[in-house]
PLY file of the C-alpha trace (Angstrom):
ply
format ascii 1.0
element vertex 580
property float x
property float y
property float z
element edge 579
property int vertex1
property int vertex2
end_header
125.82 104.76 91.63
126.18 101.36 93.43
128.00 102.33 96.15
125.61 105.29 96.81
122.69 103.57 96.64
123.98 100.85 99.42
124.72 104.24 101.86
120.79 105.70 100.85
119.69 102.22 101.49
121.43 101.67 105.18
120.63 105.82 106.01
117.00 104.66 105.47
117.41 101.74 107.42
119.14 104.13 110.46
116.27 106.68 110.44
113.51 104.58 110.53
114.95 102.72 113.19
115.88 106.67 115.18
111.94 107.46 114.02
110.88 104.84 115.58
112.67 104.61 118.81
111.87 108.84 119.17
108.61 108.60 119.02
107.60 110.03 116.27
104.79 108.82 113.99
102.56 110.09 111.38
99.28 108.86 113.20
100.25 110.74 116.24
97.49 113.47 116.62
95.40 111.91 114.47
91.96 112.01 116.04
90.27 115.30 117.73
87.71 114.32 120.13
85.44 116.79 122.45
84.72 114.89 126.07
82.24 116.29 129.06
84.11 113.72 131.60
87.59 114.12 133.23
88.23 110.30 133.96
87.04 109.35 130.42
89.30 111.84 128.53
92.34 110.69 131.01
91.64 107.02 129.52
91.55 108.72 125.85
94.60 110.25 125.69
97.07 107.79 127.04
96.49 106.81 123.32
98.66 109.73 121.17
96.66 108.92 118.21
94.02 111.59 119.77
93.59 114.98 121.09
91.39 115.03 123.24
89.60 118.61 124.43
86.94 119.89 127.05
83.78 120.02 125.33
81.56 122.26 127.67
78.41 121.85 125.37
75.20 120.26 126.65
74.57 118.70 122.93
77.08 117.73 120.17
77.42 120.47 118.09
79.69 120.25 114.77
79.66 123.67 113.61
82.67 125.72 114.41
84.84 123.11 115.59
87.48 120.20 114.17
86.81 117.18 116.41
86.04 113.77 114.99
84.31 112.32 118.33
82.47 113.87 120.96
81.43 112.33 123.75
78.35 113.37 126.38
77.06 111.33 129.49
78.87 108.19 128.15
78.04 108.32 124.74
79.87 108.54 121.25
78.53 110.51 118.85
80.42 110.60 115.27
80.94 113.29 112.64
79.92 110.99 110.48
83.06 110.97 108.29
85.73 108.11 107.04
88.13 109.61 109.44
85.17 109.90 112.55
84.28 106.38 111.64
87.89 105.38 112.23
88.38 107.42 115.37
85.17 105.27 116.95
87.29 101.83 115.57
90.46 103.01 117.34
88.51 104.11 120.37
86.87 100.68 121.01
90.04 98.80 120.44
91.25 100.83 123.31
88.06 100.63 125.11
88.73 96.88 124.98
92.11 97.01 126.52
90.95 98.87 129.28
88.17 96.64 130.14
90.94 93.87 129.83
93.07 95.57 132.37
90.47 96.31 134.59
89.72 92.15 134.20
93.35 90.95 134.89
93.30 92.64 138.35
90.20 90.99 139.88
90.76 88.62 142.57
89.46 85.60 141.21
90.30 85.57 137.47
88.00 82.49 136.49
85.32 84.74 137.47
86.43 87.93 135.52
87.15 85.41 132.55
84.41 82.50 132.99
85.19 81.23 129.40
88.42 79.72 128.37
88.29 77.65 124.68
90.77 75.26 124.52
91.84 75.47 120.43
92.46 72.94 118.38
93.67 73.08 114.82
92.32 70.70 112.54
93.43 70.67 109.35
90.23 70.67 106.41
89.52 67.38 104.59
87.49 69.32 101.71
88.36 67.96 98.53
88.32 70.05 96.36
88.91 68.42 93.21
84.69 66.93 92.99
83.92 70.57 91.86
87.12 71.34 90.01
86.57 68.43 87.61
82.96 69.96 87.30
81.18 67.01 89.80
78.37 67.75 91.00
77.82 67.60 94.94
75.05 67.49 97.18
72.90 70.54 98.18
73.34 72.54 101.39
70.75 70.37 104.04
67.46 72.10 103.82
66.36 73.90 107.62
64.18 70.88 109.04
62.03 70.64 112.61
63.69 67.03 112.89
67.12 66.45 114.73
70.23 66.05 112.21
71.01 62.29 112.47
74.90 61.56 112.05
76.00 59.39 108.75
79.47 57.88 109.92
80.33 56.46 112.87
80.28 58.90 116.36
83.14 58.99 118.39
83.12 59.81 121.79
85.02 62.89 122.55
87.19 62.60 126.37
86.17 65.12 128.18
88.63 68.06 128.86
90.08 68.77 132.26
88.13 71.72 134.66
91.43 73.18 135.62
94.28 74.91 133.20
97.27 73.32 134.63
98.79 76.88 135.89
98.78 78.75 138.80
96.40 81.80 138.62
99.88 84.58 138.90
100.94 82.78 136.08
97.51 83.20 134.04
97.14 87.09 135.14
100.90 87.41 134.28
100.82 86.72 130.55
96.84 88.39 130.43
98.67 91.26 131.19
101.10 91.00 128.71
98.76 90.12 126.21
96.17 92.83 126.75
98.97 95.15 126.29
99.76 94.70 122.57
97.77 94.52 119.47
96.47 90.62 119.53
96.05 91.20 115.56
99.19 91.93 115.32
100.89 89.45 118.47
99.33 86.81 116.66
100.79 86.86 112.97
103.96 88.00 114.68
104.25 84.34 116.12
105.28 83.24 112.56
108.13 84.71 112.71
109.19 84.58 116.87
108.16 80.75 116.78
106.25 81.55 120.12
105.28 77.80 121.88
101.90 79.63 123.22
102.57 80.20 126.42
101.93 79.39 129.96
98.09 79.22 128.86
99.10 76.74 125.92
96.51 76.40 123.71
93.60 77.93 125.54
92.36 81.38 124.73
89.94 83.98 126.48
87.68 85.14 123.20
89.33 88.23 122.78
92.07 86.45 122.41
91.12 84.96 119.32
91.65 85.75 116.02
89.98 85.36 112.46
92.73 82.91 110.52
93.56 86.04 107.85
97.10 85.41 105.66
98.71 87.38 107.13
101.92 85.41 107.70
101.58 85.24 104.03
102.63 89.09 103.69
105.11 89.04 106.54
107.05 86.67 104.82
106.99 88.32 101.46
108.20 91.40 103.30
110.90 89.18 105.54
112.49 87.21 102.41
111.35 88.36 99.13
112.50 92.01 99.57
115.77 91.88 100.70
116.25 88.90 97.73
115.01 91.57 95.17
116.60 94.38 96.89
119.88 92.74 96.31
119.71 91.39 93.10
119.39 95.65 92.19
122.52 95.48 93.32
123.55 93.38 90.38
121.50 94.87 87.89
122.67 98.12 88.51
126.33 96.62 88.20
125.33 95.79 85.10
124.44 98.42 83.45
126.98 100.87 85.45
129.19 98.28 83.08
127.75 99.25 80.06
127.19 102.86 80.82
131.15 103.71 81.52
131.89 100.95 79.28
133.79 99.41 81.84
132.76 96.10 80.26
134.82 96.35 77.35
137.69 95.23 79.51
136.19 92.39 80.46
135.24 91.22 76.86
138.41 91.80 75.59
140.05 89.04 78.16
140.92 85.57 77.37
137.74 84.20 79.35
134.34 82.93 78.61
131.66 84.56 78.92
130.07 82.00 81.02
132.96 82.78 83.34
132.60 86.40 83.51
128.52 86.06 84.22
129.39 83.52 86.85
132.09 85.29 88.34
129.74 88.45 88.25
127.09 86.96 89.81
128.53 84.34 92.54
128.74 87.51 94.80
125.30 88.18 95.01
123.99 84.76 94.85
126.14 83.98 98.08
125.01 87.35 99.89
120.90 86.60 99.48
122.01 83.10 100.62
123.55 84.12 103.45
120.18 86.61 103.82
118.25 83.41 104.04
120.29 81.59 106.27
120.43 84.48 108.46
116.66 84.92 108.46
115.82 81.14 108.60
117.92 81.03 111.37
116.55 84.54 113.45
113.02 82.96 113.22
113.80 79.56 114.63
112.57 77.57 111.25
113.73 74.61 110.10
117.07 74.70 106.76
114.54 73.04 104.41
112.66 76.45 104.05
115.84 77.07 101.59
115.18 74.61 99.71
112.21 76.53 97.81
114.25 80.09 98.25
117.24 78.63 96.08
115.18 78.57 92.42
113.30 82.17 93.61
117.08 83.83 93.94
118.13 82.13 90.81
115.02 83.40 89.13
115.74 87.16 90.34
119.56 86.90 89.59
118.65 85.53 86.01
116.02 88.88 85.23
118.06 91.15 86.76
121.09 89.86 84.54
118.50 90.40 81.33
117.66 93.37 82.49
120.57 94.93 83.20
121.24 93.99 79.23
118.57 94.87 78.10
117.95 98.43 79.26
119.88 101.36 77.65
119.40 103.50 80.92
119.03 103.86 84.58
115.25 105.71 83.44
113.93 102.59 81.45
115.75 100.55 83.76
113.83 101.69 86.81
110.55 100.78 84.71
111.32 97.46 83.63
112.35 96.50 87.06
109.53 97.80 88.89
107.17 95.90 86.10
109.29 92.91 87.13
108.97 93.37 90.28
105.52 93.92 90.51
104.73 90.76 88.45
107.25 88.35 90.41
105.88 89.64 93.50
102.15 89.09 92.49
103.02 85.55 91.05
104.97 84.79 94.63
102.07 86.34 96.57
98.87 85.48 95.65
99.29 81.79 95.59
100.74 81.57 99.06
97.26 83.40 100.28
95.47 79.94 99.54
97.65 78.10 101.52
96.07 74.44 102.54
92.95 75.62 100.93
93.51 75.03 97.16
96.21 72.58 95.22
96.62 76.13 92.95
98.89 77.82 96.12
101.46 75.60 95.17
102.45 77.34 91.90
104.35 79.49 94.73
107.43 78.39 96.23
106.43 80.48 99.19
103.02 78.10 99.68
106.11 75.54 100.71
107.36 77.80 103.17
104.21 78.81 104.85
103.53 74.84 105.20
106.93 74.21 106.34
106.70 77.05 109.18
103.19 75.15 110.00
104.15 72.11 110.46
102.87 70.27 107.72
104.58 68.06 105.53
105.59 68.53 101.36
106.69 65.80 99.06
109.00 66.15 96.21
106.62 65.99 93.96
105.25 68.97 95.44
108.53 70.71 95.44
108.99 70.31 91.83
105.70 71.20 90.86
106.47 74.43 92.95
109.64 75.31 91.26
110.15 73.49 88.89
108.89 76.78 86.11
111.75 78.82 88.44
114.63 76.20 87.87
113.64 76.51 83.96
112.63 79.77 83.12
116.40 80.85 84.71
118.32 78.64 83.07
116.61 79.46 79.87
117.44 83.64 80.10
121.02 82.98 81.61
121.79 81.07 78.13
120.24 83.71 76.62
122.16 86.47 78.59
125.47 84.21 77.80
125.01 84.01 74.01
124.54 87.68 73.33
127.14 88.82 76.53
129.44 90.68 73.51
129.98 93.93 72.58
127.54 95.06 69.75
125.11 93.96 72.47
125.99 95.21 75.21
126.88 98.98 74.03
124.07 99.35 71.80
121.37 102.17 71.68
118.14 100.23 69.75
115.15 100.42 71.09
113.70 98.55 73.29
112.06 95.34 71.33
114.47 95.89 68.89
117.02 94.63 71.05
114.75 92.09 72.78
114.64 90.76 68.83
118.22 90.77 68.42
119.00 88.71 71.57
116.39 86.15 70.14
117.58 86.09 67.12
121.74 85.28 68.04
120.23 82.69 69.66
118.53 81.42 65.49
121.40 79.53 64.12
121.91 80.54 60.07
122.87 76.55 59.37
119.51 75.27 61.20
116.90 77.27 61.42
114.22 74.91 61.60
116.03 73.15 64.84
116.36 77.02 66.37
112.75 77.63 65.97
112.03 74.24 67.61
113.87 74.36 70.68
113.18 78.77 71.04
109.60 77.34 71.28
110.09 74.91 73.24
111.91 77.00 75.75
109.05 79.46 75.74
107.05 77.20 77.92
107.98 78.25 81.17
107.21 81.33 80.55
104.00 80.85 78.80
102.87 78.33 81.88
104.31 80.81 84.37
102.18 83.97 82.88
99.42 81.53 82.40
99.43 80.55 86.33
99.86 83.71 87.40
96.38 84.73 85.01
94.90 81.58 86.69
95.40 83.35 90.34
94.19 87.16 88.91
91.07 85.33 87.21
90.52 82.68 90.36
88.37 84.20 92.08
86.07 85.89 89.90
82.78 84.60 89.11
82.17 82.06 86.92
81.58 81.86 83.85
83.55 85.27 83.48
86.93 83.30 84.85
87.05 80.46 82.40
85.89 83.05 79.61
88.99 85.54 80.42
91.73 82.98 81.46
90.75 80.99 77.69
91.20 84.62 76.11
94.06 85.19 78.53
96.09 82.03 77.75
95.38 81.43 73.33
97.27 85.17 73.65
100.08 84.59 75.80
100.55 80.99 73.63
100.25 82.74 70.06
102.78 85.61 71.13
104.96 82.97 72.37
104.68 80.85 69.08
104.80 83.79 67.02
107.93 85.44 68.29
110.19 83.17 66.52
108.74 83.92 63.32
108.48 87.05 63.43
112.30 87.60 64.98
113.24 85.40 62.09
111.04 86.91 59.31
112.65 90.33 60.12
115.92 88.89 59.89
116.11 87.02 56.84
112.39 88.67 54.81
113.33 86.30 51.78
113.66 83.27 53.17
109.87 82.94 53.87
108.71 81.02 50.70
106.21 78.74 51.27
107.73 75.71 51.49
110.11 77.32 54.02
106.97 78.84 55.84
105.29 75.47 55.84
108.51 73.59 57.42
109.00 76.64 59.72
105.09 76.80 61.12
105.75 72.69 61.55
109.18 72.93 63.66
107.03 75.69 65.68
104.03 73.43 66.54
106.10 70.34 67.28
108.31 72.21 69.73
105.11 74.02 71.20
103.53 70.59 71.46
106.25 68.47 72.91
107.64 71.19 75.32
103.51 71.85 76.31
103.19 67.94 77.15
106.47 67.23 78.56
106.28 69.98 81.22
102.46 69.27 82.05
103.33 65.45 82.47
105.88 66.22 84.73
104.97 69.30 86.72
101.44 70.13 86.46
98.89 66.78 86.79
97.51 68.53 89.83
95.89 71.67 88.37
95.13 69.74 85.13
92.60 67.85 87.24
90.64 71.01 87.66
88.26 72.68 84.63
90.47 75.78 84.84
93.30 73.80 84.16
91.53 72.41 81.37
91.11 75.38 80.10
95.32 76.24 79.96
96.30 72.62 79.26
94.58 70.07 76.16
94.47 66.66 77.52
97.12 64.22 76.11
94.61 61.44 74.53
94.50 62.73 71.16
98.10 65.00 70.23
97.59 65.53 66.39
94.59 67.48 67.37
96.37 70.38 69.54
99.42 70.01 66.72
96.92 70.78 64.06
95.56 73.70 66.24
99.89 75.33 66.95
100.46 74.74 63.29
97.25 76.38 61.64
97.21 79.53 64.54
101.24 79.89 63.04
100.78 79.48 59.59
98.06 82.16 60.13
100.59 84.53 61.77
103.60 83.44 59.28
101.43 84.22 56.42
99.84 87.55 57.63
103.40 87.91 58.08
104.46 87.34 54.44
102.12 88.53 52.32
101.38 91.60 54.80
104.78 92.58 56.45
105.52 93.60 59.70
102.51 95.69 60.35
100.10 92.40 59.78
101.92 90.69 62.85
99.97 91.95 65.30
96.41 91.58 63.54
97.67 87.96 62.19
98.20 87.70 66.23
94.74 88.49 67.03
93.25 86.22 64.17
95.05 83.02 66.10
93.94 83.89 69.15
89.95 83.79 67.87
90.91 80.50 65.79
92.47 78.53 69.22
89.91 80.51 71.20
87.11 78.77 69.10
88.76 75.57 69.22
89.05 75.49 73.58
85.05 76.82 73.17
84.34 73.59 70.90
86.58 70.81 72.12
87.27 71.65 76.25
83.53 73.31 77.16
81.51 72.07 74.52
79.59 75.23 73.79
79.51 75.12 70.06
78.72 71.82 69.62
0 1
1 2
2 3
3 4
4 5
5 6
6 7
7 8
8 9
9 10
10 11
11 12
12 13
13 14
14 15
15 16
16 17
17 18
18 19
19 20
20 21
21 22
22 23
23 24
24 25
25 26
26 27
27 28
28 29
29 30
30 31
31 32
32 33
33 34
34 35
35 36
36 37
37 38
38 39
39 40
40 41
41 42
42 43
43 44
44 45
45 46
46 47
47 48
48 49
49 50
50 51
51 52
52 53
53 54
54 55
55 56
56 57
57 58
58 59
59 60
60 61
61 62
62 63
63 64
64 65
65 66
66 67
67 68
68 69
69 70
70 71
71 72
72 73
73 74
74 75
75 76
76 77
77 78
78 79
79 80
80 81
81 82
82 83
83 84
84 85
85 86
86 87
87 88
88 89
89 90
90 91
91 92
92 93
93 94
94 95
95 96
96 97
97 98
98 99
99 100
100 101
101 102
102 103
103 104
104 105
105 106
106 107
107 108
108 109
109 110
110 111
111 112
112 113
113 114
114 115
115 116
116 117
117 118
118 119
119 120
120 121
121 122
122 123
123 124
124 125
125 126
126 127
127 128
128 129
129 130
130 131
131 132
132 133
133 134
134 135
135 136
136 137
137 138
138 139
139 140
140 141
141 142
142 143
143 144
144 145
145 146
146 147
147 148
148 149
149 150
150 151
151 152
152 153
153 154
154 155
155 156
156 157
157 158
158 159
159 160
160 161
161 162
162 163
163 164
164 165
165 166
166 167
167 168
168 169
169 170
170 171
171 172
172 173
173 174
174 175
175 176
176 177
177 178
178 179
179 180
180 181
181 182
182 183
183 184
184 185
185 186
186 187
187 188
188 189
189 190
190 191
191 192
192 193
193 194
194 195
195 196
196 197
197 198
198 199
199 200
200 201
201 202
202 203
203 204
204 205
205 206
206 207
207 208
208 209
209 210
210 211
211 212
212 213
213 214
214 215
215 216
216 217
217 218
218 219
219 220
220 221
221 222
222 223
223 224
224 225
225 226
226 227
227 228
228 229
229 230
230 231
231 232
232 233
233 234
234 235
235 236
236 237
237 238
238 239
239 240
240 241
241 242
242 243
243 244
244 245
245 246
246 247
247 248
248 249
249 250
250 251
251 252
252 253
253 254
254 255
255 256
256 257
257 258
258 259
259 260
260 261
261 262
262 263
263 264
264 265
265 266
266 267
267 268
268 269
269 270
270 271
271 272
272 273
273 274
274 275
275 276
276 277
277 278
278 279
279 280
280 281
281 282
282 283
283 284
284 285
285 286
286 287
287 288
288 289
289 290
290 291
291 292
292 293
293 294
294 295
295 296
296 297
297 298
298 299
299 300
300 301
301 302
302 303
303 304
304 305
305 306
306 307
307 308
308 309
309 310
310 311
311 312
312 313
313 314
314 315
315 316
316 317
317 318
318 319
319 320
320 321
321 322
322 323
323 324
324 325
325 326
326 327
327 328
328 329
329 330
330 331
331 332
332 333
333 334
334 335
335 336
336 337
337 338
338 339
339 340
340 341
341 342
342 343
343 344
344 345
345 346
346 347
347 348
348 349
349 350
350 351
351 352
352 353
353 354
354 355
355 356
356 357
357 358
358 359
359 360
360 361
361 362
362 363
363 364
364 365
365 366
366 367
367 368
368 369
369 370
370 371
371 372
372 373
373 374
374 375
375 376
376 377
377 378
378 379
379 380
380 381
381 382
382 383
383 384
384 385
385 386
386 387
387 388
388 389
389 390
390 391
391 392
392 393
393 394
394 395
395 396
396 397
397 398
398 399
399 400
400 401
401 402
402 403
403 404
404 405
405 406
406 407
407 408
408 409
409 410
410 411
411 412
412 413
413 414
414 415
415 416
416 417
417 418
418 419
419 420
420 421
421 422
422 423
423 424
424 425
425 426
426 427
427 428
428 429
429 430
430 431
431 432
432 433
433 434
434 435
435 436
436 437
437 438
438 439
439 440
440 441
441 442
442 443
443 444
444 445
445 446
446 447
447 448
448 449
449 450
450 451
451 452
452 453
453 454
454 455
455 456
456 457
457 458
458 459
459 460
460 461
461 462
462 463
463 464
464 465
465 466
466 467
467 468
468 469
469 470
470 471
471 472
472 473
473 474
474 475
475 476
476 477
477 478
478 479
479 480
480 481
481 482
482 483
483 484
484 485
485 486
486 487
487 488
488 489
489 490
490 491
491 492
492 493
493 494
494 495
495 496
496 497
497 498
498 499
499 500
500 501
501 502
502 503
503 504
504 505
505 506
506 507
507 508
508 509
509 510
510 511
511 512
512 513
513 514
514 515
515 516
516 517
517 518
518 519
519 520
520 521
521 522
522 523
523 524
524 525
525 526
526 527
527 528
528 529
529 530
530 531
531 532
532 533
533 534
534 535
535 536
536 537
537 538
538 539
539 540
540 541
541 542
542 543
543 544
544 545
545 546
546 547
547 548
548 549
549 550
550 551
551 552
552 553
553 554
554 555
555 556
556 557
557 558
558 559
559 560
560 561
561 562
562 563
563 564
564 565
565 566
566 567
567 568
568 569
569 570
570 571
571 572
572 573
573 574
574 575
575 576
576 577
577 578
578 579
C-alpha cells in the first residue's frame, strides 16, 4: 500500500503540472456574454474564461438564450445571477488591465500615473492588553466644528523627494510587468520569492495596492504543513501495514527495545520532512531559524501518526481518525497565525513565529517556548505512551476503538502504585487539555461577547473533567473492587494534586501572556489562593468517581456532565462575579 500510494502521489503531482502547462482549466469557458461591438468583444475574449457571441438585439433580452453578460452601446447589463454577478467581477478586473496597458504606453508616464504613494510599514503600537484585562478606555472623539489639537509632541515630517530615483523605461518596464499578472495574487506571492520591490522600491501607483489580507498565512500552511503531514502518512500507514500482515511480530520477537525499534522506525521520516524544510527554507530565500519552530510541529505529527497507526484496526477507521487529526492540527496551526502582530493569542502557533520571522520582526525565547512549548510536551507524552504498549496483545488486537484507547492508558497504571499513576496520567493530560483549550479560545475569539466567555467557560470545565476523569474511569474498569471509599477518596486526591500542580506549573512557565487577558481568565484560576481550585479538581472527581461507583459505567458520562455545571458555577462565581 505504501509504495503505491508514493507512485498515486507523484502521478498527481505529474498531471497537474501536464494540466497546467496544456492549458487546460476548469474555468475555461466559464462566462457567456452577448456584445453589439467588434473591438469590445476582441478585448473580452483574450480572457478564455468567456465566450463571447454577436448579440444583434437592440435591447437585452434573456429569454431564449445562455449568456451571463450582455453588453449594448457600452454598457453591462447582468442576468442577475451568482454566476452573472461574477462574470461583471472578472470583467472589470480585466477592464482594469486594459486601462493599465493603455497607461504604460503614454509618452509621459507621470502624467498617465500623476499619483505615486510612497509606503511605509509601520508596525501598530495598540496595546491590547487595557481591554483584555477588562480596562476601560476612552470613547471614540465625538465629530466637533473645532480643529483636533495634537496631545504629544509633533514632529516634523522631511519632506519626500519630487522625483523616483529611476529612469522613466525603467518605471514603464516593470508597470508592464505588473499590470500583466494578478496584483492579488503578485503580492502574497512575494512571501515566498523574497521579491526586494523593485526598481519602483517602495512606491506604488493605487492599483497597485493591496488590502493587508493573511494571505501569506495560507500559503505557508500549504508550502510546509502539507508536505510535513503528507509524509508522516507515510509512517502511519507503515504502521499499520505492520500490524495488518503482521510483519511486526518479527520485530517484537528481536532482542531490542522497543524504544529502539520506534526510533529506528521513525528516524527515516523525521530526517525526510527535515530535509522538506531545509529544502523549502532554502527555495524561498528565508532565514534557518524558521526551523526552529518546524522541529516540535514534525515531532508533534510523527508522535500522532505513531498513535494512530496503533490505534486503528484498519486502513477505513484509519482514514477517519487521520483526517479528524488533521483537520484539528491544521485549524490549531492556522487560525492563530491569521492574527499575526495583531493579538499576543497568534502565538499559540508555531507558524505566528514563522510569519514574523519572514517579516522581519524579531521573537524572543520566551516567545518561542510559549509557542511550542504544548508541541515539545504533548509528543513526548504519546511517544511514551506508544513505547509502553509497542507489544503484541496491542498491537494485533481487534477491540474497539475506546476500548483500546483504555487499554493503552491503563499499561501505563502501575498495579504497585496506583495513586502515583493517576498523579502523573493527570498531570500529563495538560498539554492536551491547554492545547484543546487554545484551540477553543481561537474558534470562540471572535464571537461576540458575552457569548465567547460563556462557551469557552462551558468549553474548557468539559475538556478539564474528561481529562480528570479518564484515569478513573480507565482504572475503575480495570480493577471495579478496588474503589472503596477510602481508596476513592485517596484516588480523587492524587487526581486533583496532579491536575493542580501540572495546571500551575505549565501556566507559570508558558502561558503569563494570555493569562493577562479575561479570556484567559476564564481557562486559567489565578495562582493567589491554590486550595481553592484543589478543592474545586477534587469535589468535580469525587463527583465522577462516585457516580462511577455506586452507578457503574453508564453513570460516567452523566457524573461527567454534573462536574462540568459544579466548576462551571464556580468560574461564574469566583472569575466573573455573576452570582455574587
Amino acid at each position: 500500500v505504501l509504495p503505491l500510494a508514493i507512485v498515486l502521489f507523484i502521478l498527481l503531482i505529474l498531471v497537474t503540472g501536464f494540466s497546467a502547462q496544456s492549458g487546460m482549466h476548469l474555468q475555461d469557458g466559464m462566462y457567456r456574454v452577448g456584445c453589439d461591438d467588434t473591438a469590445i468583444a476582441q478585448l473580452i475574449a483574450g480572457d478564455p474564461r468567456f465566450v463571447v457571441y454577436r448579440y444583434e438585439g437592440p435591447v437585452p433580452a434573456w429569454e431564449g438564450n445562455t449568456f451571463d453578460l450582455i453588453i449594448l452601446d457600452g454598457r453591462v447589463y447582468s442576468r442577475g445571477t451568482d454566476k452573472s454577478r461574477s462574470a461583471i467581477k472578472t470583467l472589470e478586473r480585466d477592464y482594469a488591465k486594459y486601462v493599465n496597458s493603455v497607461y504604460t504606453t503614454a509618452e509621459d508616464l507621470f502624467a498617465a500615473y500623476p499619483l505615486w504613494i510612497d509606503v511605509q510599514n509601520v508596525k501598530s503600537e495598540l496595546d491590547f492588553l487595557a481591554t483584555q484585562s477588562g480596562q476601560y478606555v476612552s470613547a471614540a472623539p465625538t465629530r466637533s466644528n473645532r480643529m483636533p489639537v495634537p496631545e504629544g509632541p509633533v514632529r516634523d515630517v522631511a519632506t519626500p523627494s519630487p522625483t523616483l530615483g529611476v529612469t522613466m523605461e525603467e518605471i514603464r518596464a516593470e508597470l508592464v510587468q505588473s499590470s500583466a499578472q494578478d496584483t492579488q495574487i503578485s503580492r502574497y506571492t512575494e512571501v515566498l520569492t523574497s521579491s526586494t520591490g523593485g526598481t519602483m522600491g517602495s512606491f506604488k501607483t493605487p492599483s497597485q495596492l493591496s488590502p493587508p489580507l493573511p494571505f501569506d498565512s495560507i500559503i505557508l500552511i500549504f508550502v510546509f504543513v502539507f508536505p510535513l503531514y503528507f509524509t508522516s502518512q507515510f509512517f502511519m500507514m507503515s504502521i499499520m501495514n505492520e500490524r495488518i500482515e503482521r510483519r511486526g511480530e518479527l520485530l517484537l520477537s528481536t532482542p531490542v527495545k522497543t524504544v529502539s525499534i520506534i526510533i529506528g522506525k521513525g528516524l527515516p521520516y523525521f530526517g525526510g520532512m527535515v530535509a522538506i524544510c531545509a529544502v523549502l527554507t532554502a527555495w524561498i530565500g528565508a532565514s534557518p531559524v524558521i526551523m526552529l519552530p518546524l522541529i516540535p510541529v514534525i515531532f508533534f505529527f510523527l508522535a500522532n501518526a505513531l498513535m494512530i497507526g496503533m490505534l486503528a484496526r484498519s486502513f477505513k477507521e484509519l482514514s477517519f481518525i487521520s483526517i479528524f487529526f488533521s483537520t484539528v492540527a491544521t485549524s490549531y496551526l492556522f487560525f492563530p497565525s491569521i492574527f499575526a502582530n495583531v493579538h499576543v493569542i497568534s502565538l499559540v502557533s508555531p507558524l505566528t513565529l514563522i510569519v514574523l520571522t519572514l517579516q522581519g520582526t524579531a521573537w524572543t525565547l520566551a516567545d518561542y517556548l510559549y509557542s511550542t512549548s504544548l508541541f515539545w510536551l504533548t509528543s513526548a507524552v504519546l511517544f511514551y505512551i506508544a513505547a509502553r504498549n509497542f507489544k503484541e496483545e496491542r498491537l494485533f488486537s481487534e477491540k474497539s476503538l475506546t476500548s483500546r484507547v483504555r487499554e493503552f492508558l491503563s499499561e501505563i497504571i502501575s498495579e504497585k502504585h496506583p495513586f502515583l499513576s493517576l498523579f502523573f496520567i493527570t498531570a500529563f493530560t495538560i498539554p492536551f487539555i491547554f492545547m484543546v483549550q487554545l484551540m477553543c479560545l481561537v474558534l470562540f475569539f471572535n464571537l461576540p461577547m458575552p457569548y465567547s466567555l460563556i462557551l469557552l467557560l462551558m468549553f474548557a470545565a468539559l475538556v478539564e473533567e474528561i481529562a480528570k476523569g479518564i484515569g478513573i474511569y480507565t482504572l475503575f474498569v480495570r480493577e471495579p473492587d478496588f474503589f472503596s471509599a477510602r481508596n476513592l477518596i485517596f484516588a480523587c486526591g492524587a487526581t486533583a494534586l496532579g491536575f493542580l500542580i501540572g495546571e500551575k506549573l505549565l501556566l507559570f512557565v508558558t502561558l503569563a501572556q494570555i493569562t493577562e487577558s479575561v479570556f484567559g481568565s476564564i481557562l486559567f484560576l489565578s495562582l493567589g489562593a491554590l486550595w481553592l481550585p484543589f478543592l474545586l479538581h477534587f469535589a468535580c472527581v469525587l463527583i465522577v468517581g462516585a457516580c462511577l461507583k455506586f452507578g457503574g459505567r453508564r453513570w460516567f458520562v452523566p457524573g461527567l456532565a454534573v462536574a462540568m455545571v459544579v466548576h462551571c458555577l464556580y468560574n461564574l462565581y469566583f472569575i466573573l462575579g455573576w452570582l455574587a
